[in-house]
C-alpha positions as CSV (number, residue, x, y, z in Angstrom):
1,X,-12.9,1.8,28.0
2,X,-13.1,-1.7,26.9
3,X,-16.5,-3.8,26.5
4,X,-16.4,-6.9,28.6
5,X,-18.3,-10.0,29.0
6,X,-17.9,-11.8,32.9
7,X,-19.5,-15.3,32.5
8,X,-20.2,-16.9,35.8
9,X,-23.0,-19.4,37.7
10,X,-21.8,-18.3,41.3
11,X,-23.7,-15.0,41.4
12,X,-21.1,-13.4,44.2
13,X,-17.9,-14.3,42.2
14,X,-19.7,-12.8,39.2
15,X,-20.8,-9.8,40.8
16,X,-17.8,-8.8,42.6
17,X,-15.5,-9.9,39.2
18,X,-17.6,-7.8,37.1
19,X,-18.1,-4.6,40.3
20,X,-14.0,-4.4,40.1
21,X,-13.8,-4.1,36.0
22,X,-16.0,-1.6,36.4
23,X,-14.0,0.4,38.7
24,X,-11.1,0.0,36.3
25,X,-13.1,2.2,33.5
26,X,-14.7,-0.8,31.8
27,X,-18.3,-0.8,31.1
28,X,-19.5,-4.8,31.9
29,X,-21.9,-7.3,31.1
30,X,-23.0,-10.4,33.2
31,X,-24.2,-13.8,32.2
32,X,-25.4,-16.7,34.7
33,X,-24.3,-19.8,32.0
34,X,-24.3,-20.6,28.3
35,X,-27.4,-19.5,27.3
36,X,-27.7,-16.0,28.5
37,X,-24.3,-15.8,27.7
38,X,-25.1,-16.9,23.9
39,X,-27.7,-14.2,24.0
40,X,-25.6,-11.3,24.7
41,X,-22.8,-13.0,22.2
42,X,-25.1,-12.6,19.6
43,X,-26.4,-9.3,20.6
44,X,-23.1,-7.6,21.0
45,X,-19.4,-7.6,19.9
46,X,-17.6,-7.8,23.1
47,X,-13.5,-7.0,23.6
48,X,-13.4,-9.6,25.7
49,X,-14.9,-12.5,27.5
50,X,-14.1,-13.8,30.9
51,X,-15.8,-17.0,31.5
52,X,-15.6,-19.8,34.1
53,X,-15.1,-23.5,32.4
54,X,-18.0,-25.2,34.3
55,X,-21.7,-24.3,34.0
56,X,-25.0,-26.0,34.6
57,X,-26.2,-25.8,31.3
58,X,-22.4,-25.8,29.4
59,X,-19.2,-24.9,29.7
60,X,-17.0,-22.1,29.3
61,X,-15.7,-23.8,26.0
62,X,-19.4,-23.5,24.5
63,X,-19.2,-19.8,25.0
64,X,-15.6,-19.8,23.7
65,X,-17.3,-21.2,20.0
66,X,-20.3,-18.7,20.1
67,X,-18.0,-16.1,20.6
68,X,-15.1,-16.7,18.3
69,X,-18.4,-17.9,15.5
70,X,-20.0,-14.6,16.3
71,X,-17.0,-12.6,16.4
72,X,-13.5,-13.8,16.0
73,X,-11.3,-10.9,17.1
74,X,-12.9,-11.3,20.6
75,X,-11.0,-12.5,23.1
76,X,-11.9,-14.9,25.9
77,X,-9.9,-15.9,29.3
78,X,-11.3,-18.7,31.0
79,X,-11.3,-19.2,34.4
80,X,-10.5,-23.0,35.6
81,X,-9.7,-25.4,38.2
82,X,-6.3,-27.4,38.8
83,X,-8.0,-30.2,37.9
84,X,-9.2,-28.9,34.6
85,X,-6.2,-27.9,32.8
86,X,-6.5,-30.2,29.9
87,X,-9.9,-28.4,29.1
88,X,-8.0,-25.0,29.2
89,X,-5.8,-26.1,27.3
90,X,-8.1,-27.6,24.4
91,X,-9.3,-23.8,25.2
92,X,-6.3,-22.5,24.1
93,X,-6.1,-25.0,21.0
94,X,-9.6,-23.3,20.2
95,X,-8.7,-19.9,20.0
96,X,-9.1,-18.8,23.6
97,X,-6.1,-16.4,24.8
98,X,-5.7,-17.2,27.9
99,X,-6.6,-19.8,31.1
100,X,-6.5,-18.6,35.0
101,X,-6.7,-20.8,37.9
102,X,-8.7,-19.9,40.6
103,X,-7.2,-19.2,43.7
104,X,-4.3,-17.6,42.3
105,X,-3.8,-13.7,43.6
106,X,-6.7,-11.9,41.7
107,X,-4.4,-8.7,40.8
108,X,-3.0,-11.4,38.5
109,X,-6.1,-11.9,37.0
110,X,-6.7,-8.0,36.4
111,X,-3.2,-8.0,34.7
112,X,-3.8,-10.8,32.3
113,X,-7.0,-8.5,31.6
114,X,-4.9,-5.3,30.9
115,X,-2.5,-7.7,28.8
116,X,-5.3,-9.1,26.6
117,X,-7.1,-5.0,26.0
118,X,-3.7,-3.4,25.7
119,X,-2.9,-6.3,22.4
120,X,-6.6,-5.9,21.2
121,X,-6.2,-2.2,20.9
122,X,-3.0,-2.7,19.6
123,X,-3.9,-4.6,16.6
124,X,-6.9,-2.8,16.1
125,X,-4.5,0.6,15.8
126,X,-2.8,-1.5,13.5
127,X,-5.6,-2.7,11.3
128,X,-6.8,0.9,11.1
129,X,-3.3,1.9,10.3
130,X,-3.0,-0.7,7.5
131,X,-6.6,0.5,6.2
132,X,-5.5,4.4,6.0
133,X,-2.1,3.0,3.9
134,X,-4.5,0.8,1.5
135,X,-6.9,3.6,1.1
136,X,-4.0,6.0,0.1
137,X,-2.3,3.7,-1.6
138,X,-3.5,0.6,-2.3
139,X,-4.4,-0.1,-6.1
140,X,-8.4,0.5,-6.0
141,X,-7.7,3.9,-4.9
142,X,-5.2,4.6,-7.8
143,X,-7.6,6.8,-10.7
144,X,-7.6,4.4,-13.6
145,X,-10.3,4.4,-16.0
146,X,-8.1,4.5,-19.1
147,X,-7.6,0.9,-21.1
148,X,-4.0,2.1,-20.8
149,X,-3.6,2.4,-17.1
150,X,-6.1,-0.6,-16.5
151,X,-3.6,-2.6,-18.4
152,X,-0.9,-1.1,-16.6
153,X,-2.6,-1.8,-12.9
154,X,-3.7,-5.6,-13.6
155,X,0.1,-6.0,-14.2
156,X,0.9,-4.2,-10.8
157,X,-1.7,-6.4,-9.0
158,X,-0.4,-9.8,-10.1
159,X,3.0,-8.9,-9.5
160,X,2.7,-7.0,-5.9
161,X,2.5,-10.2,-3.6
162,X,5.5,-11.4,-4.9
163,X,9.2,-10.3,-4.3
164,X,9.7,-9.6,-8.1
165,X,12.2,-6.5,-9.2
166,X,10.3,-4.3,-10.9
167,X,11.4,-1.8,-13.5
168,X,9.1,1.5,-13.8
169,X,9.2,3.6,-16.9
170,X,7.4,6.6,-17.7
171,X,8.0,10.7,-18.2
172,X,8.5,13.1,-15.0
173,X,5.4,13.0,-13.4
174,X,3.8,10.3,-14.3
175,X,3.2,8.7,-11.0
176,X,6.3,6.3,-10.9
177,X,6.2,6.3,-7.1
178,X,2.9,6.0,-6.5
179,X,2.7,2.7,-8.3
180,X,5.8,2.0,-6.3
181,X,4.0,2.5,-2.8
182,X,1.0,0.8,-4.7
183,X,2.9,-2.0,-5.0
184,X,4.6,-2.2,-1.4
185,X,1.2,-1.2,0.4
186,X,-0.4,-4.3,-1.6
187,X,2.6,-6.9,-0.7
188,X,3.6,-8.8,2.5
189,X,6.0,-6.4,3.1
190,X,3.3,-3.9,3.6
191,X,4.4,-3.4,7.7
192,X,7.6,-2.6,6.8
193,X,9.5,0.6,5.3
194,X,9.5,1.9,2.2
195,X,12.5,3.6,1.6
196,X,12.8,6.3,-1.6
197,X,16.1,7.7,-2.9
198,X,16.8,9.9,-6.1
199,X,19.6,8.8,-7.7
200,X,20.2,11.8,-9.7
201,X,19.1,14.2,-6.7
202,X,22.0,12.6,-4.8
203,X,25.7,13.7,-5.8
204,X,28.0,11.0,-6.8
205,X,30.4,11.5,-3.8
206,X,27.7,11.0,-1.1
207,X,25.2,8.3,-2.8
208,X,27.5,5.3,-2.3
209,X,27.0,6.3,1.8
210,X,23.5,7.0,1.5
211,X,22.5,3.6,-0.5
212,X,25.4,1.2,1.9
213,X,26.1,3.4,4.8
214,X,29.5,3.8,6.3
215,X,31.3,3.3,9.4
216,X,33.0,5.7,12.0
217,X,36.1,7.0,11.2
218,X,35.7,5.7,7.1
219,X,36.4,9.4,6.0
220,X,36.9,12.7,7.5
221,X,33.5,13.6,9.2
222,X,32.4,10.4,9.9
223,X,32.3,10.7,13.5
224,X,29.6,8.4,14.3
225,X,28.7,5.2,12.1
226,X,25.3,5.4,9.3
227,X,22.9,2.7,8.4
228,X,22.3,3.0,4.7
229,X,19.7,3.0,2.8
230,X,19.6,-0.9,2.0
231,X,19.8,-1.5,6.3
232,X,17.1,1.0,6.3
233,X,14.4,-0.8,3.9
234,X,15.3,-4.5,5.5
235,X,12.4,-6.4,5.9
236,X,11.0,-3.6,3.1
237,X,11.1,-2.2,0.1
238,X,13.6,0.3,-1.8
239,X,12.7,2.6,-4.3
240,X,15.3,3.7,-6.5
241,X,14.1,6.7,-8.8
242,X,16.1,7.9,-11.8
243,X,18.2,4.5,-12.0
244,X,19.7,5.9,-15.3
245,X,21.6,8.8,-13.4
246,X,23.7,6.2,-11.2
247,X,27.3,6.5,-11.8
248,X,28.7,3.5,-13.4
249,X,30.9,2.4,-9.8
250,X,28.0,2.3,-8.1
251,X,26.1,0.5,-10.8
252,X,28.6,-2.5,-9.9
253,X,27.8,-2.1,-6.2
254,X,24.4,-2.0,-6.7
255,X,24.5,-5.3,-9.1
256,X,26.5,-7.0,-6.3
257,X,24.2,-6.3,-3.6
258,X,20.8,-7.7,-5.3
259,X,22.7,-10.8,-6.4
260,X,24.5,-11.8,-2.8
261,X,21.7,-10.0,-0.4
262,X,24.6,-8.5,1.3
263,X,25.5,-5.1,1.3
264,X,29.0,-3.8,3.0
265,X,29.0,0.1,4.8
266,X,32.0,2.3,3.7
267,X,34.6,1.2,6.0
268,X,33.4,-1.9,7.2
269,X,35.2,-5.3,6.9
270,X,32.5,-7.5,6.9
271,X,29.0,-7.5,4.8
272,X,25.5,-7.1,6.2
273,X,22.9,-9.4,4.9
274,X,19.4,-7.7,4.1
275,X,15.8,-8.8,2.6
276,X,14.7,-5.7,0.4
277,X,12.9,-5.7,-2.3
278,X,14.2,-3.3,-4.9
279,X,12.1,-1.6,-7.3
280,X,13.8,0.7,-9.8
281,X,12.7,3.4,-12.2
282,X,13.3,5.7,-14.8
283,X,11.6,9.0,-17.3
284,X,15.0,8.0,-19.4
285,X,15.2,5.1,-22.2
286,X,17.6,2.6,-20.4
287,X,18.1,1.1,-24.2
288,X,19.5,3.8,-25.3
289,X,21.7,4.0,-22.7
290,X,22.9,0.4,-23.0
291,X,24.0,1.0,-26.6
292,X,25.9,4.1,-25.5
293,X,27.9,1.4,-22.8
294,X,26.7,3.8,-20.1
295,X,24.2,1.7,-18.3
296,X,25.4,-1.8,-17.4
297,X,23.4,-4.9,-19.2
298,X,23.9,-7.1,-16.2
299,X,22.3,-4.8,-14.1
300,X,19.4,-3.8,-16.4
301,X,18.4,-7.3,-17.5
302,X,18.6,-7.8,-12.8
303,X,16.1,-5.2,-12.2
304,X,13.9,-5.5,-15.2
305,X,12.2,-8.9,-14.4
306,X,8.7,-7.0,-14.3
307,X,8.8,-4.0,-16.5
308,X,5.8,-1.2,-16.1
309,X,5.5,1.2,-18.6
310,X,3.1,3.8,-17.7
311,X,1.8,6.0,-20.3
312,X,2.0,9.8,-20.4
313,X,-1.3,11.9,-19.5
314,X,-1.9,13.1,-23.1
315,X,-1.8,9.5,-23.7
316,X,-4.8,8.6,-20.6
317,X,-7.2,11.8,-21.3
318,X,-9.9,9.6,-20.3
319,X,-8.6,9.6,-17.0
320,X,-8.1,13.7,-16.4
321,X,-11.8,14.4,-15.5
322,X,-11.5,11.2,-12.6
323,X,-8.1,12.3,-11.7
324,X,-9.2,16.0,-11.5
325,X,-11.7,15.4,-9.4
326,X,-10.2,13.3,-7.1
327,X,-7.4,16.2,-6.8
328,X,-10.0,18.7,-6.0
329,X,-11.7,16.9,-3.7
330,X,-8.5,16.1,-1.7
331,X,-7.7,19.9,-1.5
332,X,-11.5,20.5,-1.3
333,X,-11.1,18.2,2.0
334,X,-7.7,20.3,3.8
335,X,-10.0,23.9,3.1
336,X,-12.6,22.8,4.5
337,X,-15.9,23.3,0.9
338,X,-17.1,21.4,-1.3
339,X,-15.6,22.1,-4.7
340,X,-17.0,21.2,-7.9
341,X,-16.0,21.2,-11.6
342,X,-18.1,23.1,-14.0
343,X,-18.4,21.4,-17.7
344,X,-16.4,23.8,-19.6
345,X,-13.6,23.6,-17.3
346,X,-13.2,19.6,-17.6
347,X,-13.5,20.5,-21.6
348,X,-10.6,23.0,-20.4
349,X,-8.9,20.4,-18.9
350,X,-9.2,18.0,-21.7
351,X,-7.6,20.1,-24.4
352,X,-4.1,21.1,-22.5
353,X,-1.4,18.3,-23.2
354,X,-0.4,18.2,-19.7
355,X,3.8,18.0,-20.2
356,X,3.9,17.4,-16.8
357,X,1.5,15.0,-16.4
358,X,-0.4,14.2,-13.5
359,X,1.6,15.9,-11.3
360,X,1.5,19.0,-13.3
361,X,-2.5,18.0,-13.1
362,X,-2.2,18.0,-9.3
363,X,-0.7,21.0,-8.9
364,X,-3.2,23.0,-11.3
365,X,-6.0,21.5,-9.4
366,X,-4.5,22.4,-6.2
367,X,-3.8,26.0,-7.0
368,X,-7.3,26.5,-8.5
369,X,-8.6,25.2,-5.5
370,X,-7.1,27.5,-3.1
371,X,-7.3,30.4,-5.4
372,X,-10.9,30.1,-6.1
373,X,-13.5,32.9,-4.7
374,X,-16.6,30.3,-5.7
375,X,-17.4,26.4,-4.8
376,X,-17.8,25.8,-9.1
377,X,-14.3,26.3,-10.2
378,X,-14.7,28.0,-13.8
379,X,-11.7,28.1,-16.6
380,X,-10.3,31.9,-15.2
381,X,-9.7,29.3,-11.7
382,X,-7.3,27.4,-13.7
383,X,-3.3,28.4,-13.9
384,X,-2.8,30.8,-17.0
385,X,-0.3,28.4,-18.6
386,X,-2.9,26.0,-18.7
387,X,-5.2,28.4,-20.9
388,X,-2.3,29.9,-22.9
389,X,-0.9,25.8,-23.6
390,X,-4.3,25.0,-25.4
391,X,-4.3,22.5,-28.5
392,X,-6.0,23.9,-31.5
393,X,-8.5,22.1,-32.7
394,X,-11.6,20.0,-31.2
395,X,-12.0,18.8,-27.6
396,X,-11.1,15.6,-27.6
397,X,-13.8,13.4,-27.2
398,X,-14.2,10.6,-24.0
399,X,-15.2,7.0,-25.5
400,X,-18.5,7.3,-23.2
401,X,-20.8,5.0,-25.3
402,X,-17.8,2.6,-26.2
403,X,-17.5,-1.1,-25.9
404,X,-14.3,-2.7,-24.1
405,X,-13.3,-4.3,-27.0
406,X,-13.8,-0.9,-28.9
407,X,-11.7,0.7,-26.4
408,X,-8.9,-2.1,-26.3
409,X,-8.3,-2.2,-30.2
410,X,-7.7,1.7,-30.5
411,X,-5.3,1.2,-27.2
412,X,-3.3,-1.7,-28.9
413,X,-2.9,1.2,-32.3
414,X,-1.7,4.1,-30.6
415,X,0.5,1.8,-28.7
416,X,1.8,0.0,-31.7
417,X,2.1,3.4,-33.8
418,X,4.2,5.0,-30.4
419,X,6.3,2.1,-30.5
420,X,7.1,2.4,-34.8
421,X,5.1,-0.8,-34.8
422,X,7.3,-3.0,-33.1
423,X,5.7,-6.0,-31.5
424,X,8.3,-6.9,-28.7
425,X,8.2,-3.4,-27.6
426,X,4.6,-2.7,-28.2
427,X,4.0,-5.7,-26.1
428,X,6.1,-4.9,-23.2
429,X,4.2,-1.6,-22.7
430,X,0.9,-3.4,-22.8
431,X,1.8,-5.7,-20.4
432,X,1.0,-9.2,-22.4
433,X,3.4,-11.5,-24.2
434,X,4.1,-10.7,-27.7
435,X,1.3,-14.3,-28.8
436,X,-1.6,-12.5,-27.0
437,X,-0.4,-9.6,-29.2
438,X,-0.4,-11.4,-32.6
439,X,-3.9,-12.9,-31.5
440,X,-5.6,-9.6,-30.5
441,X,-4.4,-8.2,-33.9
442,X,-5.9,-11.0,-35.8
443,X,-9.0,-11.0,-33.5
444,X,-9.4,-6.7,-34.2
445,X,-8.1,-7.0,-38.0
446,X,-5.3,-5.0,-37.2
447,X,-2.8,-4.9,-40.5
448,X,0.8,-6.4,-38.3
């Protein structure tokens, strides 16, 4: 049932307009001329607005500019003379989505109507849609609270609405395909696929078909033809996890197709073109791997225009209570109670190095969740591996009562002692050019 808006100075064409929509499941409002039309405009959001041009006190593009001022996803249909089609079409040039002429067969009319409902509920499904994919994975719903991921996510948002090849690095676990979805959900290419392949899941014999596709008859058992899935992410975005694990013949395939924008199916004589954005990643150190000759330059130095390095959990603890909780209330949500924390478990939480990261995190939470017999989950809720992997020592402690400067010089140590105090590489994993590096050093009287 739509909300609809019949706009009218002849009371019986009004009436008997308005009596039909109402038959059709519609619930509708009447309005003799522009200014009790104004009225309900600015009383109500209406689907749509069906309005004659000429009115004693206005015109029916008057009510066209209070209602797309007062709402601008309503839509209007005006209803016009012969003699008045330059007015309907200034209508149009004014945001109205369609003119009628009278005397035309009114089932006509009744279909433009069922036209114009069916596209608003269609891009309102859509808007709702796009909503649901920004709250699941757009970046303000990624758990960040660290200075490390914070770094990490202002590099992800500057580099999303572009078409930039982006290189993730980071252990198992770390999130590497969220940030990739993060990144898709937040570009233009948003309403189209997002494709996800592991390149080491794959074996070698059947990844080349997978990524390019093949054609009937290109090898025993192809009885029909395959998109691959390059065709599959057109208009989209391909995720390629575990990048290192690609056999070095496919590595040259793979460096042809992001150079050319073609890609050609097994058996096929003549190339496809496609619009993908690729974004790579990696838990292996693809540095390594180009000293060893086993990992082709070209092709590193293609997908690594954007590299995102993101930084183990034992390296984020600031983040586990956030990202705990978020986990619990997730699973919290699917069983239906409101689970809750209790302080020594977060302190429980805090002290386990978490080799799996935040999946491992995820998957504790989740378990504990389903497991527990009360709404406070206490430390015997949590996996025993997670009890019997404690650090010795004392809890570490969250920089609560820190400043952001505070907080950004001890992130720029750790990162510069993980990286053996290199600056180009320390750099790279904080996302800022290797001057903005020197600088913060001198600005925190850090010894380079």
């Amino acid at each position: 049932m739509a909300h609809l808006l019949v706009v009218d100075d002849e009371p019986s064409a009004r009436s008997t307009l308005a009596l039909l929509l109402r038959k059709r499941g519609h619930r509708v409002l009447e309005a003799d001329g522009l200014t009790s039309a104004t009225a309900r405009l600015l009383e109500e959001v209406f689907d749509l607005v069906v309005t004659d041009l000429r009115m004693p006190d206005g015109n029916g593009l008057d009510v066209l500019r209070v209602a797309k001022a007062h709402a601008p996803e309503t839509e209007v249909i005006l209803l016009t003379a012969y003699a008045e089609w330059k007015s309907a079409k200034e209508a149009i040039r004014l945001g109205a989505l369609d003119y009628f002429e009278k005397g035309q067969e009114p089932d006509e009319l009744y279909h433009r109507i069922d036209k114009a409902l069916a596209g608003r509920a269609l891009r309102r499904e859509n808007e709702n849609l796009r909503a649901q994919l920004r709250e699941r994975y757009g970046l303000p719903g990624l758990v960040a609270q660290s200075s490390a991921m914070q770094t990490v996510l202002d590099l992800v948002e500057r580099v999303a609405p572009t078409d930039a090849t982006l290189l993730i690095q980071g252990e198992s676990g770390t999130g590497k395909e969220v940030i990739a979805k993060a990144v898709h959900h937040a570009s233009p290419r948003a309403a189209r696929p997002f494709v996800a392949v592991n390149c080491g899941a794959v074996p070698e014999t059947l990844l080349e078909s997978e990524l390019f596709g093949y054609m009937r008859g290109a090898f025993t058992g192809a009885a029909v033809s395959k998109l691959g899935l390059f065709e599959e992410a057109d208009g989209g975005t391909l995720f390629l996890d575990e990048i290192a694990e690609m056999p070095a013949a496919l590595q040259v395939k793979l460096l042809r197709a992001l150079q050319s924008g073609e890609v050609r199916r097994l058996g096929a004589t003549q190339s496809t073109t496609i619009d993908v954005r690729v974004i790579a990643a990696t838990h292996g150190d693809l540095t390594a791997l180009l000293a060893q000759g086993t990992f082709r330059e070209d092709l590193f130095y293609r997908l690594n225009v954007i590299q995102v390095v993101l930084p183990p959990l034992r390296d984020r603890r600031e983040d586990i209570p956030a990202l705990a909780e978020h986990f619990l209330a997730r699973s919290g949500g699917k069983l239906g109670r409101e689970l809750r924390l209790s302080p020594e478990t977060i302190e429980r939480l805090l002290r386990y190095p978490w080799p799996g990261n935040v999946r491992e995190l995820e998957n504790a939470i989740e378990r504990a969740a389903i497991l527990a017999r009360r709404d406070t989950l206490e430390p015997d809720d949590l996996p025993p591996h997670v009890s019997a992997g404690l650090q010795l020592g004392p809890s570490p402690q969250l920089p609560r009562q820190t400043t952001l400067a505070e907080t950004e010089r001890v992130h720029i140590l750790q990162t510069l002692e993980r990286f053996g105090r290199n600056h180009s590489s320390a750099a790279e994993a904080l996302g800022i050019g290797r001057t903005t590096l020197w600088r913060k050093l001198k600005e925190y009287g850090i010894d380079r």
